[in-house]
N, C-alpha and C positions, 0 to 999 in steps of 0.2 A: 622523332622529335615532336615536341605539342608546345605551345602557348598554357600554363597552368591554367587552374582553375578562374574561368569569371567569374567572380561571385559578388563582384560589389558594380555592375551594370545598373542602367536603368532599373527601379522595384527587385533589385535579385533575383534578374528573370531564372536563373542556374546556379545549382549548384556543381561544383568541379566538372566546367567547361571545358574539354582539350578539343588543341587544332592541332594535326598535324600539317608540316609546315615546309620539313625538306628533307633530302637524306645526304650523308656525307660525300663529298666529292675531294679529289685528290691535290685539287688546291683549294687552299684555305679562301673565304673573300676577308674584306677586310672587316675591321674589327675596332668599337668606338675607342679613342685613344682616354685618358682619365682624364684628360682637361675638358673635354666634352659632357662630365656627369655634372650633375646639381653642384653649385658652389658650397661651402661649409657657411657662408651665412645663407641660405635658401634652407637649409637644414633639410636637405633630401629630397625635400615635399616638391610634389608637382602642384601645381595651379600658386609655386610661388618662384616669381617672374618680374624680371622688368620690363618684359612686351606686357603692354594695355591692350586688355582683350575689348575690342569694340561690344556693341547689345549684339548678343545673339541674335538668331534669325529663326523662322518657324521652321519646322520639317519640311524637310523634302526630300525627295532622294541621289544621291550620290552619282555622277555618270561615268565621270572620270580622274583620276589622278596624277599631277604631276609632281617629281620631284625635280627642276630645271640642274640641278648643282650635280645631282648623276644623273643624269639623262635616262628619269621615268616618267613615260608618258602612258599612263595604262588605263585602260577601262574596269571600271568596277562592278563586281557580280555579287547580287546579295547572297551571305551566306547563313543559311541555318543551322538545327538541330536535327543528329541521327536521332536512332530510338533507345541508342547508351546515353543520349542527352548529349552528346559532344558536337562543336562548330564543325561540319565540313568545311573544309580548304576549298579553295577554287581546284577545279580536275587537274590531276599534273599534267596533262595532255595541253593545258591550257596557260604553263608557267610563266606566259609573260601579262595574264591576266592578274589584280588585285582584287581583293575582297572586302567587303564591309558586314559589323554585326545586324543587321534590317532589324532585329528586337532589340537594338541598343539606341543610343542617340543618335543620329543621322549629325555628319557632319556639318558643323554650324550653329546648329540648334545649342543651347543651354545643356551642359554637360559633357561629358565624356565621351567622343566616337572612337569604333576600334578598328582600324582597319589593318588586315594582313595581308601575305602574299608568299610565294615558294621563294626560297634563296635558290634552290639547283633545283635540279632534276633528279632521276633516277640515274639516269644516262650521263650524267656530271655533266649538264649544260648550264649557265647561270638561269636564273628564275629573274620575275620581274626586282626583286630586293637583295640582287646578291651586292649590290656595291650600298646598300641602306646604312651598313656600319661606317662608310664613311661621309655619312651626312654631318654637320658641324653647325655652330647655335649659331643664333641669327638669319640661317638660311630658310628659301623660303619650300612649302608645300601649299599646290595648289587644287580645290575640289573644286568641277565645276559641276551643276545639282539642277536637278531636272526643272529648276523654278525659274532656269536663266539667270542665275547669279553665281558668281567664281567667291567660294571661301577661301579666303588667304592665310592662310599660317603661317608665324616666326616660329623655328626651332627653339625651343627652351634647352634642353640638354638631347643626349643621348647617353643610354646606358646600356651596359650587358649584363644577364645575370645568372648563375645557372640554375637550371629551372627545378632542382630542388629547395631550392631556397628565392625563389621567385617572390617578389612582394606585391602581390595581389591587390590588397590595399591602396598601395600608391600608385599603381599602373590603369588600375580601373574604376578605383573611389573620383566622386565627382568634388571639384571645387568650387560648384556655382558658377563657373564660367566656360563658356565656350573652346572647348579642349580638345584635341585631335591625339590616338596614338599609331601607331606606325610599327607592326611587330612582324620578324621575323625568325630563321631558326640563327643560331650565332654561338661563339665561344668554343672549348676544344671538340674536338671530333673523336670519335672513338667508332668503336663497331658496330654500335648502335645509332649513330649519327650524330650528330650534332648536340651538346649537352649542357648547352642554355637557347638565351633566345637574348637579342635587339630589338632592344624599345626605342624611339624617339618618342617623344614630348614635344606636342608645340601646342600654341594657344591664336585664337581668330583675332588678329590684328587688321583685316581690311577686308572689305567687299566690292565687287565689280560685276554689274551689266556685263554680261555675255550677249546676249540676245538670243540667247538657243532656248528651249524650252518651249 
């Protein structure tokens, strides 16, 4: 399984980025239902929402992730580039850990941040995202970033796609607003694993004093 190609990040840092992500396990998780994708007046587009994205905020980096509605509370590991140019995943050794792009937008900041995570294991254990497809709009995700301040994001949609036909463009392109994505592996399984991926969408609608940092 991989996440397709980055290629609309921050300056195009890559071209055709893969992550792998997870491998097939013998129950399915679950899986975003169609009232959860972009409405037909949204016209598909991401960074088009009725959550008001507050001002972004400068770089910083990313410490932890929650998602309060499935019960993820993860620590975040920056992930880079092999020498194929591909994102490594967090270690599967480490699957209840999440990842973020460190050459991509830092969560908060103006643009688009990416962050991933294992749905299983090898061993079919769930990963920190295996219940990510039953995340639902309005709900919240929360960063909290080495600056002592918690990014808040509403859910705009969530979608599934299979990753031959992944749209790159709308999962990675920026809207000039402060954008979060959320991807995992998702949709049928086969013998090769898993043969899409689960994006959520959400956009910075609040910020809070942590005091950590």
């Amino acid at each position: 399984m991989f996440v397709p190609p980055v290629t609309y990040l921050v300056l195009a840092l890559v071209a055709g980025v893969l992550l792998v992500l997870g491998t097939m396990v013998d129950r399915r998780p679950p899986q975003p239902s169609a009232d959860q994708a972009f409405s037909a007046t949204s016209r598909g587009r991401a960074g088009s929402t009725a959550h008001p994205a507050v001002a972004p905020l400068p770089r910083a980096e990313p410490v932890r992730l929650r998602i309060p509605a499935i019960g993820v509370n993860a620590s975040l590991a920056r992930l880079g580039l092999d020498r194929a140019g591909a994102l490594r995943p967090p270690p599967e050794g480490e699957a209840g850990v999440a990842g973020w792009y460190d050459d991509g937008t830092a969560p908060g900041s103006r643009g688009t941040a990416v962050t991933t995570g294992h749905v299983d294991t090898r061993a079919g254990s769930p990963g920190v995202f295996y219940r990510l497809g039953a995340v639902t709009k309005g709900e919240a995700i929360e960063v909290d970033r080495a600056d002592g301040r918690t990014a808040v994001f509403t859910v705009d949609a969530v979608e599934v796609y299979a990753k031959d036909r992944f749209p790159d463009r709308k999962v990675y392109g920026s809207s000039g607003r402060p954008e979060l994505r959320v991807i995992t592996c998702g949709g049928p399984a086969g013998d090769d694993g898993y043969r899409g991926n689960v994006v959520v969408y959400a956009t910075l609608t609040a910020v809070r004093q942590t005091g950590a940092g």
